[in-house]
C-alpha positions in Angstrom: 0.0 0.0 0.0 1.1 4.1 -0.3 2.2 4.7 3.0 2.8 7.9 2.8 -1.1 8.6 1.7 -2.3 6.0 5.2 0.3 8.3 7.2 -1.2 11.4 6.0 -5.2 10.3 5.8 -4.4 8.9 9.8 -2.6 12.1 10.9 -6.1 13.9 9.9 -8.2 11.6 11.4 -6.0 12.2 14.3 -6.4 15.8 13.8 -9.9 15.5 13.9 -11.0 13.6 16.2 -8.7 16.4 18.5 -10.4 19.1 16.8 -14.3 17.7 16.9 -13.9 17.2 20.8 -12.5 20.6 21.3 -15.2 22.1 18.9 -18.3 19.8 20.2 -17.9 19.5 23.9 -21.0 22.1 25.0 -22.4 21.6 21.4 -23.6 17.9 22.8 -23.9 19.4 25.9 -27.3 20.9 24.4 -28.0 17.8 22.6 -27.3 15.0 25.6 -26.6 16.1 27.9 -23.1 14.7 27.8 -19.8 16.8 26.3 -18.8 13.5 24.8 -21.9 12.6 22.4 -20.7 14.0 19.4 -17.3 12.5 20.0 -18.5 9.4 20.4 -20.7 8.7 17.8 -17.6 10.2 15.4 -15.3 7.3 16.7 -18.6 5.1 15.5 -18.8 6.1 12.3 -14.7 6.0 12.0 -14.9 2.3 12.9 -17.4 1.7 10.3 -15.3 4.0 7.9 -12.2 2.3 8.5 -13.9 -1.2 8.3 -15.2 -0.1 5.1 -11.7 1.2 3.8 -10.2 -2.3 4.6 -12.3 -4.6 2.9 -12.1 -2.0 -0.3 -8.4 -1.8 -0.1 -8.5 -5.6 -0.9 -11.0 -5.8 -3.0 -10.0 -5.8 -6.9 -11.4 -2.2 -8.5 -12.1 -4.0 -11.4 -15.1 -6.1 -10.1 -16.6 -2.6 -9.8 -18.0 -2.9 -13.5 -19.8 -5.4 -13.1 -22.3 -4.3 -10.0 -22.0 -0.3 -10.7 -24.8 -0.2 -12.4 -27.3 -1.5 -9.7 -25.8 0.0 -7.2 -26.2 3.7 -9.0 -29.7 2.3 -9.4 -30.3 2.3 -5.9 -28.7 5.5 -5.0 -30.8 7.3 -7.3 -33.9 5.5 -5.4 -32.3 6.3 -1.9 -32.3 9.9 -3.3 -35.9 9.4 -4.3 -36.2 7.8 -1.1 -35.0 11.0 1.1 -37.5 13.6 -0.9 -40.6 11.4 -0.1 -39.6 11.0 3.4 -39.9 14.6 4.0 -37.7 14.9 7.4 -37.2 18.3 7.1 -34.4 20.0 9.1 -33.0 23.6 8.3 -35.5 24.1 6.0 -33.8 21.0 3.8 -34.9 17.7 3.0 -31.2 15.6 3.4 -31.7 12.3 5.5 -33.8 9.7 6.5 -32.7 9.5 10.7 -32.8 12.7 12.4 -30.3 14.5 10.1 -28.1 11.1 10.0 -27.7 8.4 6.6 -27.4 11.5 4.0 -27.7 9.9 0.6 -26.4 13.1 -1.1 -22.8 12.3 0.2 -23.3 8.8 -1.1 -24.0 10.2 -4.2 -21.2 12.2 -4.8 -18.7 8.6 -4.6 -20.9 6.7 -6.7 -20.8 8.9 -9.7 -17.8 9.3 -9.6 -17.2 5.2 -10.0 -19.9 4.8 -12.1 -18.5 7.8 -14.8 -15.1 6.3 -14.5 -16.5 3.1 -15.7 -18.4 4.1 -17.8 -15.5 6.6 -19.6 -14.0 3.6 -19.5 -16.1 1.7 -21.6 -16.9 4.0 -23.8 -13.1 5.8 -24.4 -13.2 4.8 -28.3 -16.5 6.9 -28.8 -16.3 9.8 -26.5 -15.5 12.1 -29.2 -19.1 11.4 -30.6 -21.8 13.4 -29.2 -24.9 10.3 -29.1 -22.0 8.4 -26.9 -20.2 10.7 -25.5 -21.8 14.6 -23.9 -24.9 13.6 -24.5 -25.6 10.3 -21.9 -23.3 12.0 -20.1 -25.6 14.6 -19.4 -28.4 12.5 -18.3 -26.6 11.0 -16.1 -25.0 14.1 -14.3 -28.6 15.4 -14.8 -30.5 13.1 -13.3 -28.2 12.8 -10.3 -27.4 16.5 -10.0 -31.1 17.2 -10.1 -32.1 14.7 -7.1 -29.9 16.4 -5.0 -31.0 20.0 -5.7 -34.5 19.1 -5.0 -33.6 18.5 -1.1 -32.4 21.4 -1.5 -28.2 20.9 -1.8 -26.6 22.9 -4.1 -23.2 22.5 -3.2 -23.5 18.8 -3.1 -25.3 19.3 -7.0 -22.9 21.3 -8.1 -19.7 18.9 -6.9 -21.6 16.0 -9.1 -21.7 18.5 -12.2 -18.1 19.3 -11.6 -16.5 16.1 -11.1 -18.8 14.8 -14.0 -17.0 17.5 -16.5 -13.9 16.8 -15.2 -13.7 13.1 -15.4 -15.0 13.5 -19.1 -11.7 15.8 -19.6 -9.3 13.6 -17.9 -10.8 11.1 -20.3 -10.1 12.3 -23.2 -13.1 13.9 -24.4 -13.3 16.7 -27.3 -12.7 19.9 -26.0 -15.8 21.7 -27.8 -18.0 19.4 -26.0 -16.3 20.1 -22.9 -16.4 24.0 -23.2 -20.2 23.3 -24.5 -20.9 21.6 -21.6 -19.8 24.5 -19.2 -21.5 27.0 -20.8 -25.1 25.0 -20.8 -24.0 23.9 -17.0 -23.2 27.9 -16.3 -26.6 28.8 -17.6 -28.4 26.3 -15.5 -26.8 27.5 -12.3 -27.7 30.7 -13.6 -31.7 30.4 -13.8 -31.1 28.2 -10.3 -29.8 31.6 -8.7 -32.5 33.2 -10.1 -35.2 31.0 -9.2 -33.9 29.9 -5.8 -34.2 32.5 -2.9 -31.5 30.0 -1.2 -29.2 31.0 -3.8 -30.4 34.5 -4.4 -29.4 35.0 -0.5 -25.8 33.4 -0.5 -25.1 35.1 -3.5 -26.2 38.4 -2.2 -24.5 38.1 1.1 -21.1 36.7 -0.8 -20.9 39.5 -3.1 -21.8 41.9 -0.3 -19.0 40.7 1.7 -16.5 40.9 -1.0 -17.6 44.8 -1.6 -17.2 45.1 2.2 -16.5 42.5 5.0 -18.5 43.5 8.2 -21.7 43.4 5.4 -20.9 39.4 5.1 -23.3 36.8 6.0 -23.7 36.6 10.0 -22.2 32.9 9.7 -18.9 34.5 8.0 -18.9 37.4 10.2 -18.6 34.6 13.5 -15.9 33.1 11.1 -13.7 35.9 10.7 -14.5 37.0 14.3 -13.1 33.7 15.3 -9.7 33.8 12.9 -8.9 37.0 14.0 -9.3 36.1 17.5 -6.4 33.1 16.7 -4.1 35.1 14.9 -0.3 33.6 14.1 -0.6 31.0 17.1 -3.8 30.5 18.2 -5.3 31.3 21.6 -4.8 27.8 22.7 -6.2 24.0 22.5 -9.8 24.1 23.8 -10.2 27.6 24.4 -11.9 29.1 21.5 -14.6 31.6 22.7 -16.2 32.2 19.4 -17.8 28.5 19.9 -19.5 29.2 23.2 -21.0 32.8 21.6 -22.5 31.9 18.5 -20.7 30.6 15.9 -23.1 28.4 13.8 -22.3 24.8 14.0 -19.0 24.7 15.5 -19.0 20.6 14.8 -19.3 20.3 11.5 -19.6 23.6 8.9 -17.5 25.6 11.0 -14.6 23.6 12.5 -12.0 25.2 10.5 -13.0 28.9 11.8 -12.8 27.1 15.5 -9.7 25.2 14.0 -8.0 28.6 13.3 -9.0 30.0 16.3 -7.3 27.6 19.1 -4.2 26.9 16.4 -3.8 30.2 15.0 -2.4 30.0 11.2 0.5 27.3 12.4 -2.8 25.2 13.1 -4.1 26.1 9.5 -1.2 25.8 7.6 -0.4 22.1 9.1 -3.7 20.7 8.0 -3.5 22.1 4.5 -0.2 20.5 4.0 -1.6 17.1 5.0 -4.2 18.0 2.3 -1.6 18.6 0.2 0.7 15.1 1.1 -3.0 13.2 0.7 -3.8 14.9 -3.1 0.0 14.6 -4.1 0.0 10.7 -3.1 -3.6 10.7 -4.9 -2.4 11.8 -8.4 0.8 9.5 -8.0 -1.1 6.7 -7.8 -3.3 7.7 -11.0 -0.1 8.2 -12.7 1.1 4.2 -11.6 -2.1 2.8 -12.0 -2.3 -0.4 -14.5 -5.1 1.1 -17.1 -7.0 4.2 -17.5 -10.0 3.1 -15.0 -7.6 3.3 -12.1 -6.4 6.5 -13.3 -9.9 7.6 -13.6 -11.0 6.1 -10.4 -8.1 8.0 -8.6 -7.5 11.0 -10.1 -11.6 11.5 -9.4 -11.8 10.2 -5.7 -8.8 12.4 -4.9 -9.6 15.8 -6.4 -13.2 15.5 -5.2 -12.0 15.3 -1.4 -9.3 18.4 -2.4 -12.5 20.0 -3.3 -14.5 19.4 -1.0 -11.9 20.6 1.5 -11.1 23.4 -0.4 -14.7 24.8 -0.4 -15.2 24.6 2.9 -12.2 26.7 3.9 -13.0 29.3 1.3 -16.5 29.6 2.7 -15.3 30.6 6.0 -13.1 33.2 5.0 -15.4 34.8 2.6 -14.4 33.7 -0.9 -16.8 31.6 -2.2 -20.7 31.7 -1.4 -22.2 29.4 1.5 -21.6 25.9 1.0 -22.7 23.5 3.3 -19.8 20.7 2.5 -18.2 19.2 5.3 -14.4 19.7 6.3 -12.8 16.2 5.3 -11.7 13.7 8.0 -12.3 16.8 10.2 -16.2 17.5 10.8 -18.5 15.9 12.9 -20.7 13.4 10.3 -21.0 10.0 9.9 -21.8 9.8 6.2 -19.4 11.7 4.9 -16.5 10.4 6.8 -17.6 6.8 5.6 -17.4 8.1 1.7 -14.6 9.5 2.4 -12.8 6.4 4.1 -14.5 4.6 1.1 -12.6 6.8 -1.2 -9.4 6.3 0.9 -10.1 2.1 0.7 -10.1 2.5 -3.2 -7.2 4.7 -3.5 -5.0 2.0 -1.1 -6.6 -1.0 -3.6 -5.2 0.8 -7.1 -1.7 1.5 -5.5 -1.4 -2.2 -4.4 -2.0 -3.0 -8.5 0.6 -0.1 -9.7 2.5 -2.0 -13.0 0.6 -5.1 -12.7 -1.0 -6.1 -16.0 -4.9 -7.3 -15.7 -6.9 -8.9 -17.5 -8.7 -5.7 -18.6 -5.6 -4.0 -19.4 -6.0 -3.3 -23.4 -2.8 -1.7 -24.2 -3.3 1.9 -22.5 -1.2 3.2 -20.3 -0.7 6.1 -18.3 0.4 9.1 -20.1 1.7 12.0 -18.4 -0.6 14.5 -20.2 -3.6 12.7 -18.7 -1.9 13.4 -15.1 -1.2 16.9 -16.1 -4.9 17.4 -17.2 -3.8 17.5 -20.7 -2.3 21.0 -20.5 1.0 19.6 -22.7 -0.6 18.1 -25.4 0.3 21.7 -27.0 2.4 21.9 -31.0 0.4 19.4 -32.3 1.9 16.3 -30.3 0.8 14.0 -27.3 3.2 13.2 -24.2 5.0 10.5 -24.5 3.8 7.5 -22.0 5.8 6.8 -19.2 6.0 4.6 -16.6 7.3 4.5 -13.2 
């Protein structure tokens, strides 16, 4: 297995299991009555998680063509499944169990694997628009529209995005591409207009860009909080900004409580195990044995650089209100299962680097693929390489 990836993906479950007690301890208090109920439930689901990653770290990635398909099946009904239910809880209709079992963040994993395959399959053809843009925008369609109905539009828009990018990585024609981001840039467009959720974040993000103290009171906590931790951090435990207001110190909000204990030091050490995790990601797409592992990896790995990407810009004010959870680092049992998931299937492709399968036609990794194609410039393709 990459042991530099387990080293870095266990130093930020570390990190956050740390970080979640410190940030949840009077949070549960008001739930339970106990400061460890939050805490304790996390080191459920990171049991499960782990469980989860271990079985899918031995378990061949290329057995995943054959059940994808029913299993996206039945992640579209679970998504089904959560609208009819109707638990409604901040004014959003997300789970089935008192805001737990979110099938949005189950979603978001399984369209990744199921494109990857199915760019797989269908690499000779993507060029034509009946097999290639086309079914590839029912599928992101269908998926992407499930989840706005709850209403999530961060986790919609992640689908959409990964979606375009996978059918990039894969090869596929650059005017359908571009196409395909101007028809996706009108859609979010009429969703702004017709959503007041969206007409308010994108209000209160581009008044808070014009002028801070006019951000969104969640952003305004946020900032309160950073300031309050400046280079070093007012120490371990002893955020204030938590006990006074802040919005959801658990989960949305950990990184403002994050900077505010461990000050920019704190900040800059969890981005840099980001960084070791996405860096091992994309070297294992580059060594793995055919182009569904370098799908499959290159996908799983960006998507969780995303993810934690948004949810930092959000609390310092540069992108609109997201509700996406901090990776490995907020309270939340289905997202830190997917993302252990993601972890078990990154671990399985690494143990298969150079091995030749049985589904191995010929293709290999080329380093334009790795570079998202940028070098593929005068006319000529990047030479494939190996490690």
């Amino acid at each position: 297995m990459d042991l530099p990836l387990a080293l870095a993906v266990l130093g930020l479950l570390v990190f956050g299991l740390i970080m979640l007690f410190s940030a949840s301890w009077d949070f549960s208090l008001s739930l339970d009555n106990s400061p460890m109920h939050m805490f304790n439930r996390q080191l459920m689901w990171l049991g499960i998680g782990l469980a989860g990653a271990l079985a899918l770290a031995n378990f061949d990635y290329h057995h995943y063509r054959k059940w994808i398909v029913p299993v996206m099946a039945l992640t579209i009904l679970l998504l089904l499944g959560v609208l009819l239910v109707q638990e409604i809880r901040l004014g959003a209709k997300r789970a089935f169990f008192e805001g737990s079992a979110q099938p949005s963040e189950l979603a978001k994993i399984i369209s990744i694997i199921y494109l990857s395959v199915w760019l797989y399959s269908k690499q000779g053809a993507l060029h034509q628009v009946g097999f290639g843009l086309l079914p590839l925008s029912v599928i992101l369609g269908i998926v992407g529209g499930l989840i706005f109905l709850q209403p999530d539009l961060s986790a919609a828009g992640t689908v959409i995005l990964m979606g375009g990018l996978l059918f990039f990585l894969a090869g596929g024609d650059l005017k359908q591409i571009v196409f395909l981001l101007a028809v996706t840039a009108a859609v979010a467009w009429v969703i702004v207009q017709v959503s007041s959720t969206g007409q308010q974040r994108l209000g209160d993000f581009i008044a808070g860009i014009k002028d801070p103290t006019q951000a969104s009171y969640h952003v305004l906590r946020s900032f309160e909080a950073i300031v309050q931790g400046g280079f070093f951090g007012v120490g371990l435990g002893n955020s204030q900004s938590k006990l006074t207001g802040l919005p959801v110190p658990p989960t949305d909000s950990i990184f403002a409580v994050l900077v505010e204990e461990l000050g920019l030091v704190g900040a800059i050490f969890l981005m840099g195990l980001y960084a070791l995790l996405i860096w091992r990601g994309m070297v294992i797409a580059r060594r793995a044995p055919d182009m569904l592992g370098t799908l499959l990896a290159s996908g799983l790995v960006i998507w969780i650089g995303i993810e934690a990407l948004i949810n930092m810009a959000v609390m310092v004010g540069l992108m609109p209100f997201a509700g996406n959870a901090l990776p490995f680092i907020s309270a939340g049992g289905s997202n830190l299962i997917v993302m252990l998931a993601a972890i078990g299937i990154l671990l399985n492709i690494s143990r298969q680097r150079g091995a030749i399968t049985e589904t191995d036609d010929g293709w290999r990794s080329f380093g334009a693929i790795v570079n998202l194609r940028w070098r593929n410039g005068r006319r000529r393709i990047s030479r494939p390489r190996r490690a």
